[in-house]
MITOR-234706 format. One line per field, with one value per residue: residue in three letters; y, x, z of N, C-alpha, C in turn; residue number from 1. Coordinates in Angstrom, 1 decimal, always signed. Example, Ala and Ser with C-alpha at 12.3 -4.5 7.8 and 13.67 -1.06 7.14 Angstrom:
fipa = (ala,ser) $
n.c2 = (-5.7,-2.2) $
n.c1 = (+13.2,+12.8) $
n.c3 = (+7.8,+7.1) $
ca.c2 = (-4.5,-1.1) $
ca.c1 = (+12.3,+13.7) $
ca.c3 = (+7.8,+7.1) $
c.c2 = (-3.3,+0.0) $
c.c1 = (+13.2,+12.9) $
c.c3 = (+7.8,+7.9) $
nuse = (1,2) $
***
This chain:
fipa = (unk,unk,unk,unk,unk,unk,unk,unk,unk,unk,unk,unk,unk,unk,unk,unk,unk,unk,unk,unk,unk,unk,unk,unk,unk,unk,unk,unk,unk,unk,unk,unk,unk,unk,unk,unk,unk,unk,unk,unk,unk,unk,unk,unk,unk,unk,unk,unk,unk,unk,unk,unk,unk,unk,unk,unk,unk,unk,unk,unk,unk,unk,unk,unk,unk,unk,unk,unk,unk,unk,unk,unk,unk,unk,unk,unk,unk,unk,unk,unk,unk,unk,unk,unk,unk,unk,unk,unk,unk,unk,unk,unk,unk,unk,unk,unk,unk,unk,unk,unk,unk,unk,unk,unk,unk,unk,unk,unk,unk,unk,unk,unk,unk,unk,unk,unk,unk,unk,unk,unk,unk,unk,unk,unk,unk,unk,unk,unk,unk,unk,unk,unk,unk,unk,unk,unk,unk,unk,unk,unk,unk,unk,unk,unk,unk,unk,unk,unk,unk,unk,unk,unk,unk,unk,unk,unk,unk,unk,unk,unk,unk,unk,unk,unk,unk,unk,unk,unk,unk,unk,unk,unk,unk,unk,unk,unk,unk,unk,unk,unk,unk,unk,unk,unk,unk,unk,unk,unk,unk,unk,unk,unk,unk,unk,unk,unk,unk,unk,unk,unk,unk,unk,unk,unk,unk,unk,unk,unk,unk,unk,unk,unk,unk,unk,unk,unk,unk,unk,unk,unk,unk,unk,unk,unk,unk,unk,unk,unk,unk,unk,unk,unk,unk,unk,unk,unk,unk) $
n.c2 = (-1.2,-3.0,-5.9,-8.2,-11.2,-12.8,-14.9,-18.2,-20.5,-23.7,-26.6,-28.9,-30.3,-28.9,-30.1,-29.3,-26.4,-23.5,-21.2,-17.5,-14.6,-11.4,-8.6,-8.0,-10.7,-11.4,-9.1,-6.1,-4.4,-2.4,+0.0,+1.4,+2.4,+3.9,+6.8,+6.6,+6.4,+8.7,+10.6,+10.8,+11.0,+13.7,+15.3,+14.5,+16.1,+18.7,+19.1,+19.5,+17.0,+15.7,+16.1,+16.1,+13.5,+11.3,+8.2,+5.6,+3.9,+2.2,+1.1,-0.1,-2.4,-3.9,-4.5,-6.0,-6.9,-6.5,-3.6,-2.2,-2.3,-1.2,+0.8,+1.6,+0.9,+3.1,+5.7,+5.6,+7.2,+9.0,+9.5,+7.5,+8.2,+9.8,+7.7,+6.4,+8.2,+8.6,+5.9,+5.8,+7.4,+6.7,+4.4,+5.6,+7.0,+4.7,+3.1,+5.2,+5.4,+3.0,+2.8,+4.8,+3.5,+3.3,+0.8,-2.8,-6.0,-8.9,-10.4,-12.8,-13.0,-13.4,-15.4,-17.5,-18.0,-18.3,-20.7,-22.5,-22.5,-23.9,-26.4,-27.2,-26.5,-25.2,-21.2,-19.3,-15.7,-14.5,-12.3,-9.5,-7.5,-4.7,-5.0,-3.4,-2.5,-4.6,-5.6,-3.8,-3.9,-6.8,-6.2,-4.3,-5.5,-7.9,-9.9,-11.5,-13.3,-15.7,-16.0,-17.4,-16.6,-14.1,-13.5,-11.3,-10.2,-8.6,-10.2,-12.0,-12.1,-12.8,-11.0,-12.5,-14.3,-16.6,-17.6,-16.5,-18.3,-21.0,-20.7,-20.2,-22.7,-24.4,-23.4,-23.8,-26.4,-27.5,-30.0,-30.4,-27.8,-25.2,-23.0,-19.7,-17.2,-13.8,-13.6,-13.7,-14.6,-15.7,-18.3,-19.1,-19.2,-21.9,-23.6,-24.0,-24.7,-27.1,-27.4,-27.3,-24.8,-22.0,-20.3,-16.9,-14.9,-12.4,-10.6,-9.1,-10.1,-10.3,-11.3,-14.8,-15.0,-16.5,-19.0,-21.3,-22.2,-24.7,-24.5,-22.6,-19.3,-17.7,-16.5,-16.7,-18.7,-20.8,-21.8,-22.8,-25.2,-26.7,-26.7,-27.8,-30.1,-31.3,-31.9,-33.9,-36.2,-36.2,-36.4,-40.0,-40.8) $
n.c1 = (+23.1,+24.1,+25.2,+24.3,+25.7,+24.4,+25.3,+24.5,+24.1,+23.3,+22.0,+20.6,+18.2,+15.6,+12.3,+9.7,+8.8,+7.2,+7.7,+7.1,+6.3,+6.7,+5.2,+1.8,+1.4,+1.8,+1.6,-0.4,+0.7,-0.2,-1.6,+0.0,+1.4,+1.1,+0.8,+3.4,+5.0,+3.9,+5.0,+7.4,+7.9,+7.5,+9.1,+11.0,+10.4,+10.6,+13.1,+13.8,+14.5,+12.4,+9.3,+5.9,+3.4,+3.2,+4.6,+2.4,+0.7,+2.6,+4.3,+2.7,+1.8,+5.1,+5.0,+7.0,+9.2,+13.0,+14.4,+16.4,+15.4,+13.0,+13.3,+15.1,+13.0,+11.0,+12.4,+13.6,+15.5,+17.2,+20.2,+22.4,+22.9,+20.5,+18.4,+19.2,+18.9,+15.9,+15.7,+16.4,+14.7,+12.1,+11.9,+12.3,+10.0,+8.1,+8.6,+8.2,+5.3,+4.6,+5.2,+3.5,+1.0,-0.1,-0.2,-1.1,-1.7,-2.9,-6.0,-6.3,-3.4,-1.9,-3.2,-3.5,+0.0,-0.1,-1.2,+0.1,+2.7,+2.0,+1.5,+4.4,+5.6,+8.0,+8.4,+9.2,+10.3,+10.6,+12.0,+11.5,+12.1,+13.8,+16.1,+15.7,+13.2,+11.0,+12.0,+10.7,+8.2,+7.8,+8.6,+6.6,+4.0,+4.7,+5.5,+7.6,+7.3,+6.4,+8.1,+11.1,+13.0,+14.1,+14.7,+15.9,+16.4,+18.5,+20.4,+21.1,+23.4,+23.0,+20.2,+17.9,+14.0,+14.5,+17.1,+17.4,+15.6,+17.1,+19.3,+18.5,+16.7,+19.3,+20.7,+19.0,+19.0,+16.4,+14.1,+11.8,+9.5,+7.1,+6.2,+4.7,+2.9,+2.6,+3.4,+4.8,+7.4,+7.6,+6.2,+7.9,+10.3,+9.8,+9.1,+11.6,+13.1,+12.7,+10.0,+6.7,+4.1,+2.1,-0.2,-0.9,-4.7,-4.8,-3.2,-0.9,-1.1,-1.7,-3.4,-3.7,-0.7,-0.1,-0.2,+0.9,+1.1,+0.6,-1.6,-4.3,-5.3,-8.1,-7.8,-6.4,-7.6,-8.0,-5.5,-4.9,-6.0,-4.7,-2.4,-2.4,-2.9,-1.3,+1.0,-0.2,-0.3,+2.8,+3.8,+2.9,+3.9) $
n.c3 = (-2.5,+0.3,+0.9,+4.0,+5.6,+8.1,+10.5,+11.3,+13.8,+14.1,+15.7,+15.9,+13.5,+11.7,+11.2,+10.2,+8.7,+8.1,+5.7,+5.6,+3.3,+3.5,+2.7,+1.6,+2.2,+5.0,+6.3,+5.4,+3.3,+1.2,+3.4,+3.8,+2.0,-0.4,+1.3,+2.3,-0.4,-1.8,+0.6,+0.0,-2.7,-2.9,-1.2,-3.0,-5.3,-3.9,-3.5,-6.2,-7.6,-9.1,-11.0,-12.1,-11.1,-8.3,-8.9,-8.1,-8.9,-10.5,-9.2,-7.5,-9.2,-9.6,-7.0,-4.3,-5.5,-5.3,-3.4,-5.1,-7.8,-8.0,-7.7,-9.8,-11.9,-11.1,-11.1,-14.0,-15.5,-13.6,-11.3,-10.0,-6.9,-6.2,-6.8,-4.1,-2.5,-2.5,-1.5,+1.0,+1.7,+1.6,+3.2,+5.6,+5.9,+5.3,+7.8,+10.2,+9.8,+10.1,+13.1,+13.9,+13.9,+12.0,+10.2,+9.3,+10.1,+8.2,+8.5,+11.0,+11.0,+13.2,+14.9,+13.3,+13.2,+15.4,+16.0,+14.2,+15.5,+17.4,+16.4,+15.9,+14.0,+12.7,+12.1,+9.2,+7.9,+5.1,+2.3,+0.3,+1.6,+3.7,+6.1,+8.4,+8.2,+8.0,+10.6,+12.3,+11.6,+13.0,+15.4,+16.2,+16.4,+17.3,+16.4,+16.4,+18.9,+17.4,+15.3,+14.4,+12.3,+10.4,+7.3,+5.2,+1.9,+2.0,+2.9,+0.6,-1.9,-4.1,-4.5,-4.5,-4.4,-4.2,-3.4,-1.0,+0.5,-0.3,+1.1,+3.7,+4.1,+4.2,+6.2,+8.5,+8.3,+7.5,+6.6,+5.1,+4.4,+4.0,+1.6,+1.5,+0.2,-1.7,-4.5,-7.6,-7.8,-5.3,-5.3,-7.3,-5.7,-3.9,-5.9,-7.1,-4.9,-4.4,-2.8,-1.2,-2.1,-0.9,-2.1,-1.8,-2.5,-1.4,-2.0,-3.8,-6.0,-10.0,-12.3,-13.3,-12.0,-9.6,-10.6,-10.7,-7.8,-5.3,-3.3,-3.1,-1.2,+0.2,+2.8,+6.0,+7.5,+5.8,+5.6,+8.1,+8.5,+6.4,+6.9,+9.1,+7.8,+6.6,+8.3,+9.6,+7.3,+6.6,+9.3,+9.0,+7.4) $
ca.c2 = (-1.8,-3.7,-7.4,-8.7,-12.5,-13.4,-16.7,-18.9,-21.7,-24.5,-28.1,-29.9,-30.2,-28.5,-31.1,-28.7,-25.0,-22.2,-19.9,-16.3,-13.7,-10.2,-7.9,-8.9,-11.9,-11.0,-7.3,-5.2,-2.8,-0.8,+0.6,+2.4,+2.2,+5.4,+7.6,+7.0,+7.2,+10.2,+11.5,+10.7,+12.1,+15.1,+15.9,+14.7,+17.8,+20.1,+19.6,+19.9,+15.8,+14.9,+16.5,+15.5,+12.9,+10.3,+6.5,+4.6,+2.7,+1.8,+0.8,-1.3,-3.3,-4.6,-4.8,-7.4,-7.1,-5.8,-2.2,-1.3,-2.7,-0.2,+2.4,+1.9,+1.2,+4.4,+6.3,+5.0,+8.4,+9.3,+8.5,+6.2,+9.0,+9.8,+6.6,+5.7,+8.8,+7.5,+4.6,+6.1,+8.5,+5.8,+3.8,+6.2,+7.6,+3.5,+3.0,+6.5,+4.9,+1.6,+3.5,+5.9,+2.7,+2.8,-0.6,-3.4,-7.1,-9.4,-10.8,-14.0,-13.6,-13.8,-16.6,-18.6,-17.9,-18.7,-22.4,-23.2,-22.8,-25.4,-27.7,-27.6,-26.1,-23.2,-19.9,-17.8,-14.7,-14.7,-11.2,-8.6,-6.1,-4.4,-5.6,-2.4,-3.0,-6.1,-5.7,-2.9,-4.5,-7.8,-6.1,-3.4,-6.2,-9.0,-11.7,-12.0,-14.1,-16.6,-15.9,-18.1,-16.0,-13.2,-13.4,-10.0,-9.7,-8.5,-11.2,-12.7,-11.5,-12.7,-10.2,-13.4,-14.6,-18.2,-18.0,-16.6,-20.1,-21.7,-19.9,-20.9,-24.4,-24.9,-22.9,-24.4,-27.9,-28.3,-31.2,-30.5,-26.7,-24.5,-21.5,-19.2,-15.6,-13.5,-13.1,-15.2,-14.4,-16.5,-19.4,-19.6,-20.1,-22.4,-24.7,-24.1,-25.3,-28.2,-27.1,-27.2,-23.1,-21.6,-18.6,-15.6,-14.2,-11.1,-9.2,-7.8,-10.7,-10.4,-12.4,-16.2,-14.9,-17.3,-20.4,-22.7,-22.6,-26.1,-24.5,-21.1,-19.2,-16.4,-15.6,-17.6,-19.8,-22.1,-21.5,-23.6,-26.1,-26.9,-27.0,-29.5,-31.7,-31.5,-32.4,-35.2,-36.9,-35.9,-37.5,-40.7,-41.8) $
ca.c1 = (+22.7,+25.5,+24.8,+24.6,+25.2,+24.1,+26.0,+23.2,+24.3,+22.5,+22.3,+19.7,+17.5,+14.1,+11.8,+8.7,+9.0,+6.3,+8.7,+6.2,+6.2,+6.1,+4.5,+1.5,+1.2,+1.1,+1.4,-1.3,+1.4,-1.5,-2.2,+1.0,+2.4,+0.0,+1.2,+5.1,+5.6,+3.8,+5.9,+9.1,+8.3,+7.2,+10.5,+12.1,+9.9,+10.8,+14.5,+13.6,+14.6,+11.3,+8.4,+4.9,+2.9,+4.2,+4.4,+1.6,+0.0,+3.6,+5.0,+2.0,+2.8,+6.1,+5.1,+7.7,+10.7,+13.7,+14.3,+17.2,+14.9,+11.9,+13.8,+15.6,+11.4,+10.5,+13.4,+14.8,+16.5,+17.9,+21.7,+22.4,+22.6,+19.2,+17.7,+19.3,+18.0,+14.7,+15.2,+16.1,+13.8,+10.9,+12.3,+12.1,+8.5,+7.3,+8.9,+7.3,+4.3,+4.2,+5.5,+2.1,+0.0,-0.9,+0.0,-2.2,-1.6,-4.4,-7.1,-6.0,-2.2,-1.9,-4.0,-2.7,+0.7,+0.1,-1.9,+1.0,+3.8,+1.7,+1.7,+5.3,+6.0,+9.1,+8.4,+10.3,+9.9,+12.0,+11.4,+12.7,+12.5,+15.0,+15.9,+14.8,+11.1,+11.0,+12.1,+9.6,+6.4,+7.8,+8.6,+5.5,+3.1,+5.0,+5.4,+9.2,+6.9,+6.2,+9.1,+12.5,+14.5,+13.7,+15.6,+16.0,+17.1,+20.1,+21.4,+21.7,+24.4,+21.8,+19.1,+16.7,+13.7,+14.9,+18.4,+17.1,+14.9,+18.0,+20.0,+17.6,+17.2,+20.6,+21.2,+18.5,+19.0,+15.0,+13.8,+10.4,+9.0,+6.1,+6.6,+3.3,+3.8,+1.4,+3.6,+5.5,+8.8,+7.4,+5.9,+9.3,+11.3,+9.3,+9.7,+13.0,+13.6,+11.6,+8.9,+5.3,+3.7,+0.7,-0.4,-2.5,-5.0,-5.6,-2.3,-0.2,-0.5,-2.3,-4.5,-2.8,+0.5,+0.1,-1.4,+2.0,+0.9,+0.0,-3.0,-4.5,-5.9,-8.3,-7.8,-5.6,-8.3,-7.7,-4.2,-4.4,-6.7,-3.8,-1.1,-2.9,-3.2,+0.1,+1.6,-0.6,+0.2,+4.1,+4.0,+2.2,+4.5) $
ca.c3 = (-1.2,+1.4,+1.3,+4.8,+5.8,+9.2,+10.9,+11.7,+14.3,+14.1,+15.9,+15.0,+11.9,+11.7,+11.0,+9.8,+8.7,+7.3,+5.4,+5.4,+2.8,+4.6,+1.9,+0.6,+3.0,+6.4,+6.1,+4.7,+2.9,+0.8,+4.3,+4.1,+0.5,-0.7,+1.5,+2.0,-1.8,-1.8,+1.3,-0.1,-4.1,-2.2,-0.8,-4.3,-5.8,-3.0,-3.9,-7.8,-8.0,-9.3,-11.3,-11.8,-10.3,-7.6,-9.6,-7.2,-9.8,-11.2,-7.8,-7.2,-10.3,-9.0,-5.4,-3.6,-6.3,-4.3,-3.6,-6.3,-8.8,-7.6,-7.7,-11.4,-12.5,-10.8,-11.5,-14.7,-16.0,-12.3,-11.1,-8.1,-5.9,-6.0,-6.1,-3.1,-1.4,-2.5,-1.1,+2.3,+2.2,+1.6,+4.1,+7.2,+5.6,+6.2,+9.7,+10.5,+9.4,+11.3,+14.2,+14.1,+13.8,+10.6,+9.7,+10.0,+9.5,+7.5,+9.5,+11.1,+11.5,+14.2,+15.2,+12.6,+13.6,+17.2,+15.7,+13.6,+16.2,+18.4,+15.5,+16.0,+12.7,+12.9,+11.4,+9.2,+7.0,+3.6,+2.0,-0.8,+2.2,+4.2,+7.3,+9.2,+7.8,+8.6,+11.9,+12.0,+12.0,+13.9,+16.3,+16.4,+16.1,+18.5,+15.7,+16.7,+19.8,+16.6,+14.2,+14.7,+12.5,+9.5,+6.2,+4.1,+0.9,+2.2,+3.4,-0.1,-3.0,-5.7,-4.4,-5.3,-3.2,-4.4,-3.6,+0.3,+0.9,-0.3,+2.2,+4.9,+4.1,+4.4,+7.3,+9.5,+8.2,+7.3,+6.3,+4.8,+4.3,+2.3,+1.6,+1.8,-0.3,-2.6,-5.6,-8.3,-7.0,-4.0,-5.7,-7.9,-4.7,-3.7,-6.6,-7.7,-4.2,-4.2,-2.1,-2.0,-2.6,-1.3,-3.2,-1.4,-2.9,-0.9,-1.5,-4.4,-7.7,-10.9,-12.7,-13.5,-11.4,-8.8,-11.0,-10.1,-6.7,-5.4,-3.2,-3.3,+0.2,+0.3,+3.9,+6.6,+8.4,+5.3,+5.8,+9.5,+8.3,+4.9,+7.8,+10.2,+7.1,+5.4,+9.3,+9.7,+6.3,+6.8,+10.2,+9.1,+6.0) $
c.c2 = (-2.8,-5.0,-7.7,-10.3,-12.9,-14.4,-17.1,-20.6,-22.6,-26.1,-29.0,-29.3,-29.9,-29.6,-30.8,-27.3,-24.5,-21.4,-18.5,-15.5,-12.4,-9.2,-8.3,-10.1,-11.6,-9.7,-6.8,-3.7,-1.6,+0.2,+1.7,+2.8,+3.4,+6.7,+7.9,+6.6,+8.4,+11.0,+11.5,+11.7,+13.2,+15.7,+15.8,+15.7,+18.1,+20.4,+19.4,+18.0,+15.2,+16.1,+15.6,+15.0,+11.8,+9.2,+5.9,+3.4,+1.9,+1.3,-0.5,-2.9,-4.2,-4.7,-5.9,-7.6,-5.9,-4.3,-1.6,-2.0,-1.8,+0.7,+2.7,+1.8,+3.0,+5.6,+6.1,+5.5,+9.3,+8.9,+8.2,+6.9,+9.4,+9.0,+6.3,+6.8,+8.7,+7.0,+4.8,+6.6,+7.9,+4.6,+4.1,+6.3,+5.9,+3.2,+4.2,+5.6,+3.3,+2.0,+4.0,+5.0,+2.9,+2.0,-1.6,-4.7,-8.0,-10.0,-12.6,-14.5,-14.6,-15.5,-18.0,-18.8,-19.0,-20.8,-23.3,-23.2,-23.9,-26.4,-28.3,-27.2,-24.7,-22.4,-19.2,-16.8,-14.9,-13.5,-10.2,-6.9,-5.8,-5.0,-4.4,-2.9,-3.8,-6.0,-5.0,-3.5,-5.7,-7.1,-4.7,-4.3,-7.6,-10.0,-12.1,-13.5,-15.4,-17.5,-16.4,-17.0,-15.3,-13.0,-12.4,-10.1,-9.4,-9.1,-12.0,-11.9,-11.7,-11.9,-11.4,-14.1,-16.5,-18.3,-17.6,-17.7,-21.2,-21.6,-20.7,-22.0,-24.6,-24.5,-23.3,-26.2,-27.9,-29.4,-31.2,-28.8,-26.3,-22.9,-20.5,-17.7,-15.3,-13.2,-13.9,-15.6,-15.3,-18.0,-20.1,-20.0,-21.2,-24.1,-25.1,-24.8,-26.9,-28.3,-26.6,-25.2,-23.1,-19.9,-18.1,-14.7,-13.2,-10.4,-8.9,-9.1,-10.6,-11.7,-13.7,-16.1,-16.3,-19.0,-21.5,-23.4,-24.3,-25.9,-23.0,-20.8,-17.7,-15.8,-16.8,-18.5,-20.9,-22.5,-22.9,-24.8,-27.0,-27.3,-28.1,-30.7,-32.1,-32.3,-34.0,-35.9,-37.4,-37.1,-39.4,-41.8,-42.4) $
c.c1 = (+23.7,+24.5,+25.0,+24.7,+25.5,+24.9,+24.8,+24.1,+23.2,+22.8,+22.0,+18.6,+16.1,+13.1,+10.6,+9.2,+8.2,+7.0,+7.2,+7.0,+6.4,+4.8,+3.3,+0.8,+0.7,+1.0,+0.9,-0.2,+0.6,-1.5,-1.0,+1.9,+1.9,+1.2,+2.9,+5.6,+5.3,+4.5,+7.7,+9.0,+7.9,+8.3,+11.7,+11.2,+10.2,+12.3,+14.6,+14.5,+12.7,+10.1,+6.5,+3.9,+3.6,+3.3,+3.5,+1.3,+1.6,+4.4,+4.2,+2.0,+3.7,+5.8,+6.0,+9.0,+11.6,+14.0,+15.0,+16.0,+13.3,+12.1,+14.6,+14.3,+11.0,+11.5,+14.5,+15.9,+17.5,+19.4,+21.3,+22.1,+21.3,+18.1,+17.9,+19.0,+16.8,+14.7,+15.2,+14.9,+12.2,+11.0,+12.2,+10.6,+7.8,+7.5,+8.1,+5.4,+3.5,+4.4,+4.4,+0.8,-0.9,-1.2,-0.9,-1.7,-2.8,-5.0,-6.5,-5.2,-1.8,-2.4,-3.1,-1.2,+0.9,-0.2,-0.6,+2.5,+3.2,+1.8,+3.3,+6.1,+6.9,+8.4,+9.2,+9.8,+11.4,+11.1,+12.2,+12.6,+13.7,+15.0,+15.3,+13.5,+10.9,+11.2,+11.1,+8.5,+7.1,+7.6,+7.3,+4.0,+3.1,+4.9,+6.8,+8.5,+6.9,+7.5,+10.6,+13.4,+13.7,+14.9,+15.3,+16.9,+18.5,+21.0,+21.7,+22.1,+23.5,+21.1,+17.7,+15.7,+14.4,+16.4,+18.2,+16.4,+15.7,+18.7,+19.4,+17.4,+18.1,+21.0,+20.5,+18.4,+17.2,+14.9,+12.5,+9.9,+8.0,+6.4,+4.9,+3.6,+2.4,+1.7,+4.4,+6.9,+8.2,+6.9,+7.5,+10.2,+11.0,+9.6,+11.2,+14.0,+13.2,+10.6,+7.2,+5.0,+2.4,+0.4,-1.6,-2.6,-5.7,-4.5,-1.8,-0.8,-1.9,-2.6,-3.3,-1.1,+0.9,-0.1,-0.5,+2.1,-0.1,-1.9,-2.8,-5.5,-6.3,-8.1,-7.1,-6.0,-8.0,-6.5,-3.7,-4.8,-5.5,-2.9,-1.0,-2.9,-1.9,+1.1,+1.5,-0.2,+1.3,+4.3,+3.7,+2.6,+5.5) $
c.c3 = (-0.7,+1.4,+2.7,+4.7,+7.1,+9.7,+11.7,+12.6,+14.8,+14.3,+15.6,+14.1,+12.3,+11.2,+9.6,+10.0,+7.5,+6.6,+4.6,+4.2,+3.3,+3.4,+1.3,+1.3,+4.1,+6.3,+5.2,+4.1,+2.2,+2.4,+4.5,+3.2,+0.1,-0.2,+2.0,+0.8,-2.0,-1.1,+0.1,-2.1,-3.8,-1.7,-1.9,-5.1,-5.0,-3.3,-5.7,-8.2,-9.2,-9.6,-11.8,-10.3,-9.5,-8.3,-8.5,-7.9,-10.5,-10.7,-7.6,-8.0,-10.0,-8.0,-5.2,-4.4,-5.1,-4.4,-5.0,-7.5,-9.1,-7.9,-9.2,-12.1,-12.3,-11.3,-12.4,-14.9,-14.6,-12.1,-9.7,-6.9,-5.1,-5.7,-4.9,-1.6,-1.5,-1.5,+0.5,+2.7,+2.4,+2.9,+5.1,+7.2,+6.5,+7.4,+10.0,+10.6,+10.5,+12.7,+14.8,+14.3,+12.9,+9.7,+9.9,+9.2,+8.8,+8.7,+9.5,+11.4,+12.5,+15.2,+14.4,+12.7,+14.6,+17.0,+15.0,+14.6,+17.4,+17.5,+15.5,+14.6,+13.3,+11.8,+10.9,+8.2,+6.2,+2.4,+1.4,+0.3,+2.8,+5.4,+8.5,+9.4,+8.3,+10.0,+12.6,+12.1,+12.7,+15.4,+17.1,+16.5,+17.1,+17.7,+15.8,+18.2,+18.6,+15.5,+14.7,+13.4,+10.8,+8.0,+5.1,+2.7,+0.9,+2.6,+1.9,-1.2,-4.1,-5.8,-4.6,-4.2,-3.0,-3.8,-1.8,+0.9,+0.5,+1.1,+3.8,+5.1,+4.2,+5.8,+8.6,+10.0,+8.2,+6.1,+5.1,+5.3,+3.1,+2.4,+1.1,+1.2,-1.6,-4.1,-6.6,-8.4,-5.7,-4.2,-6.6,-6.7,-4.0,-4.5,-7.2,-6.1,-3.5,-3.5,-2.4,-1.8,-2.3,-1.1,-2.3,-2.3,-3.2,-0.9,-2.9,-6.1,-8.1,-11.5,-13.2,-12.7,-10.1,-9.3,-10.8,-8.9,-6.3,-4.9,-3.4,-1.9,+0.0,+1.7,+4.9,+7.7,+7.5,+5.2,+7.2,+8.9,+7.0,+6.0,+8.5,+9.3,+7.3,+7.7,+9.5,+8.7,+6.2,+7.9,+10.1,+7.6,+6.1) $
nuse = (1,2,3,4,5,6,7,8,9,10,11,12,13,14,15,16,17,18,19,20,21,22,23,24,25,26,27,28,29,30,31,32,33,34,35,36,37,38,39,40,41,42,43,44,45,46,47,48,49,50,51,52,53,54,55,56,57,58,59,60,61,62,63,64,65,66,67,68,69,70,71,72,73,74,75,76,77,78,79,80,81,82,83,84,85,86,87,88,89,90,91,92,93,94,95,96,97,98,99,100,101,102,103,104,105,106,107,108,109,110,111,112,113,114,115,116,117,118,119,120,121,122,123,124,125,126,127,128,129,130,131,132,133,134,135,136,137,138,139,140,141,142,143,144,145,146,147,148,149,150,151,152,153,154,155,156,157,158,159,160,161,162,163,164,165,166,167,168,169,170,171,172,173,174,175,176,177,178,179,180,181,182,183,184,185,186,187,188,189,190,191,192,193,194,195,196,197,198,199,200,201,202,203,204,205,206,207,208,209,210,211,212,213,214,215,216,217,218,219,220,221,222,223,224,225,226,227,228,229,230,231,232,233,234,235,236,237) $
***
């Protein structure tokens, strides 16, 4: 996979910034993960790549680790070639998919989006997806209205979510961010970048996966109410 790196011009310093998750977080991917792995190992059996059953349960597992890392799990014994028609071929299946309106974000995005850009807080997403995808539901869903700027995987040479909220902190000049994600690749970037972590836990992580997190959120009404504090406190020291 081609590393991209963006040029990000920037004047002044972000003061407050949400860094989102996509997978997991805001995006209900179960709603669409099912059936474009099934599409895609369905056309790697039709060209004799692939026998059996399609990996779901083994996919779900890793949810949120970057794509080559999905596709060497799923396809240990395979060469590159293959995987990376995989990876296309899973890739058009989910756009197809979000496209058809089969997608669906968690209850509350929205809302809480809309609450936290009046607070004055920037938005970004920092995510082991592609940038297609990603673009893909912002733009099918209208959270590009919320979202100042989307950071993929591809934009960093590490592949790491931590080395992308580096990336971003530096590139926006922020001062003070949390980073909000359902998995432990999202709480590690979080601390390794000195930032506070709050763990959801309505999307991909297993039992004690999240336990580093400073708070924990079953659904994103506690999400506003955590934001309005952490402002007020911030502002007030």
């Amino acid at each position: 996979m081609k590393k991209t790196k963006k040029k990000v011009l920037v004047m002044n310093k972000i003061q407050f910034a949400a860094i989102f998750d996509m997978d997991g977080t805001l995006f209900q991917t179960n709603k669409i993960l099912g059936s474009s792995l099934e599409r895609t190992f369905e056309i790697l059996r039709s060209e004799g790549s692939w026998t059996g059953n399609t990996p779901l349960a083994k996919y779900q597992k890793i949810m949120g680790v970057p794509l080559t890392v999905v596709w060497e799990t799923l396809l240990p014994k395979h060469p590159d070639h293959i995987r990376r028609q995989a990876d296309q071929l899973f890739l058009d299946c989910l756009i197809q998919e979000i496209k058809q309106g089969n997608g669906q974000l968690f209850p509350l995005v929205m809302e809480t989006l809309s609450t936290i850009k009046q607070l004055g807080i920037s938005i970004f997403i920092a995510s082991n997806g592609l940038v297609k995808y990603l673009e893909e539901i912002c733009s099918y869903f209208g959270l590009h209205e919320f979202v100042t700027d989307i950071y993929s995987v591809e934009r960093s040479s590490k592949g790491s979510k931590t080395d992308l909220v580096q990336m971003l902190l530096k590139d926006y000049r922020i001062e003070s961010a949390i980073v909000i994600g359902d998995r432990k690749s999202d709480i590690e970037a979080a601390k390794k970048n000195g930032l506070s972590a709050v763990g959801c836990q309505f999307g991909f992580a297993e039992e004690n996966e999240l336990a580093d997190a400073d708070l924990f959120i079953a659904d994103f009404s506690e999400l506003q109410t955590y934001l309005s504090k952490w402002i007020l406190k911030a502002t007030h020291q």
